[in-house]
N, C-alpha and C positions, 0 to 999 in steps of 0.2 A: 927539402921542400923549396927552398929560396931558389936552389939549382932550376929546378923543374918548373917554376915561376918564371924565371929568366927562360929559356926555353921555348916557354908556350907564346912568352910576349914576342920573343925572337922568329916565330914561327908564323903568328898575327900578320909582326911585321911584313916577312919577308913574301907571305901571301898575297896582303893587301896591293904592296907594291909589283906584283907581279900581275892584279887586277888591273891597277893604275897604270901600267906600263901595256896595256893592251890598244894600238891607236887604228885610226880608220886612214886610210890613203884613197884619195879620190884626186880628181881634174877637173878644174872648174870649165866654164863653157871660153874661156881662153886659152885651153890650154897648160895651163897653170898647174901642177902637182901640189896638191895640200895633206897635212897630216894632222891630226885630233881624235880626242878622245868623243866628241861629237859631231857626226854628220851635218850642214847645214840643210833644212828642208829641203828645199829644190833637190837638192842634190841624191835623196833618197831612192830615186827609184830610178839612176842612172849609176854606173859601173862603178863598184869600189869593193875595197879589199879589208879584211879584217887583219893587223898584224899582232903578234908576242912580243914579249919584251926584247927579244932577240930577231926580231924583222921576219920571222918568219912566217908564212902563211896560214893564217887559219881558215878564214873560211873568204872565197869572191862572191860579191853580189854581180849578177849581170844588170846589167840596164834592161828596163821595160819602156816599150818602147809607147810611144801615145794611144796607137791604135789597140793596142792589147791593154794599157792599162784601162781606157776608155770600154774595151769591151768585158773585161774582168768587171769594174766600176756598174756595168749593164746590167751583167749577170749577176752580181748580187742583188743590186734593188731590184731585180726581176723575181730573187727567190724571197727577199724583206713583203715584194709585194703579194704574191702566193701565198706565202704563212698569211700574213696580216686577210689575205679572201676568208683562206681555212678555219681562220677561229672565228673569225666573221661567221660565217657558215654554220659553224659548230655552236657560236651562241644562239644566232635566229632558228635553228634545229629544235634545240634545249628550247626554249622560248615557245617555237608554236606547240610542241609536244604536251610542251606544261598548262597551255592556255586551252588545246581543246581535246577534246577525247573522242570525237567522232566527227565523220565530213559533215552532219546535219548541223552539227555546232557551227563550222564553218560558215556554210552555207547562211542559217541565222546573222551572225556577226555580220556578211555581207550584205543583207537586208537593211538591219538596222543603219548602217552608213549610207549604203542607197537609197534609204529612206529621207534622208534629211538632202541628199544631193537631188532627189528629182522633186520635193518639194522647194528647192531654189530652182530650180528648173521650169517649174510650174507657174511659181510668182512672176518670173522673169518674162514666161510666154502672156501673163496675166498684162504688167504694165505695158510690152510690148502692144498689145489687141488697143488698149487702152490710147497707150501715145499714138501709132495709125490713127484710128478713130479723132481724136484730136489736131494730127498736122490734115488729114482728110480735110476736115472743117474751115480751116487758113485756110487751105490752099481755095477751096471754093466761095471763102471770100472775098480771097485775089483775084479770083478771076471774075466774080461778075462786079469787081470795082474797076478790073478792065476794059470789060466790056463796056458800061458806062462811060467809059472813056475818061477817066478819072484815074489820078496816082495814087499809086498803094502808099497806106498810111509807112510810116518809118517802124513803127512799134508793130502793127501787124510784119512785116518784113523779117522782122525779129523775133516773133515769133515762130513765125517758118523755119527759119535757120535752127533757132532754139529745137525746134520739134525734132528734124532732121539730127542734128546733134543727137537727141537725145536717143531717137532709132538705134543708129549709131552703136552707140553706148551698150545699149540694150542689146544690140547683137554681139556683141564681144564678151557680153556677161557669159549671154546664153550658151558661146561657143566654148568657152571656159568653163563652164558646169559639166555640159557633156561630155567635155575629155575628160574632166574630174569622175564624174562614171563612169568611164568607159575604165579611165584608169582603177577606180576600187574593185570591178570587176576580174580585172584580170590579177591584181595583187590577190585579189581571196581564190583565183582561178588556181592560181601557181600556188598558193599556201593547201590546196587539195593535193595538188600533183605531189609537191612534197610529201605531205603527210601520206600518201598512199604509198612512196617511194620506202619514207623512214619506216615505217608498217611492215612493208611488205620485207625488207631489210632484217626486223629485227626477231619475224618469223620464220625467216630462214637458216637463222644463226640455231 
């Protein structure tokens, strides 16, 4: 038993050290020959050789060169970014499937949101009528305090500008609402097309 202990621990050994004796031979960028049990980064994806305890060859790495590693580097997150679409896809799928059962659903769903987008809409065309009507009034203020031949007050002045301002304002709302329409429209447009695609899909199978 004690032989066969001896042995086994003789054979650990002389394994291990035949691990440990396994070294990497590379050349640094001077030129330089090195040999270790660890590549230094850089130096990984440029030429080296794997040797045995006895210097013998196992296995060459060739060097990769920038333009291939750069497009190897491409082509992965090209394919990281493809999956990461697919399951994307395959959640929003799952998703509208489970939220509607018919395109009339849909259709609804896009009302209700349109509804509240062209009632901002609405209000927006409301203040705008509103503010016109109000810089309307300045301005023919101004003007027959110019006629008069008298200078316009400072505070009327600033009113104008205020009014204007405020047009302004109000047209950037209003332009902002309508793409906001325009955009729920086509989001629920595309959630039909889909749903007629996955439909028609899963009656074919």
């Amino acid at each position: 038993m004690k032989i066969f202990s001896a042995c086994l621990v003789l054979i650990v050994v002389v394994f291990s050290t035949v691990v440990e004796a396994k070294l990497y031979k590379w050349v640094d960028d001077k030129g330089v020959t090195h040999y270790g049990e660890v590549i230094p980064p850089e130096y990984t994806h440029k030429s080296n050789v794997l040797l045995n305890d006895k210097g013998r060859l196992i296995k060459r790495n060739e060097e990769i060169n920038n333009t291939e590693r750069r497009a190897n580097e491409e082509d992965e997150a090209k394919k990281r970014i493809d999956n990461e679409a697919k399951i994307e896809l395959s959640r929003k799928d799952k998703a509208l499937l489970n939220t509607f059962s018919n395109e009339k659903e849909i259709d609804l769903a896009r009302d209700r949101n349109l509804h509240q987008v062209e009632s901002l809409i609405s209000s927006i065309q409301s203040l705008q009528r509103a503010a016109r009507e109000s810089l309307k009034n300045y301005q023919q203020e101004a003007e027959g305090i110019k006629r008069a031949g008298r200078k316009i007050p400072v505070s009327l002045q600033a009113d104008i500008t205020e009014g204007e301002n405020k047009l302004a304002k109000l047209q950037l709302d209003l332009v902002k609402a309508q793409e906001k329409a325009a955009s729920v429209k086509a989001s629920y447009e595309a959630d039909k097309t889909r749903f007629r695609e996955l439909n028609g899909s899963a009656k074919n199978k």
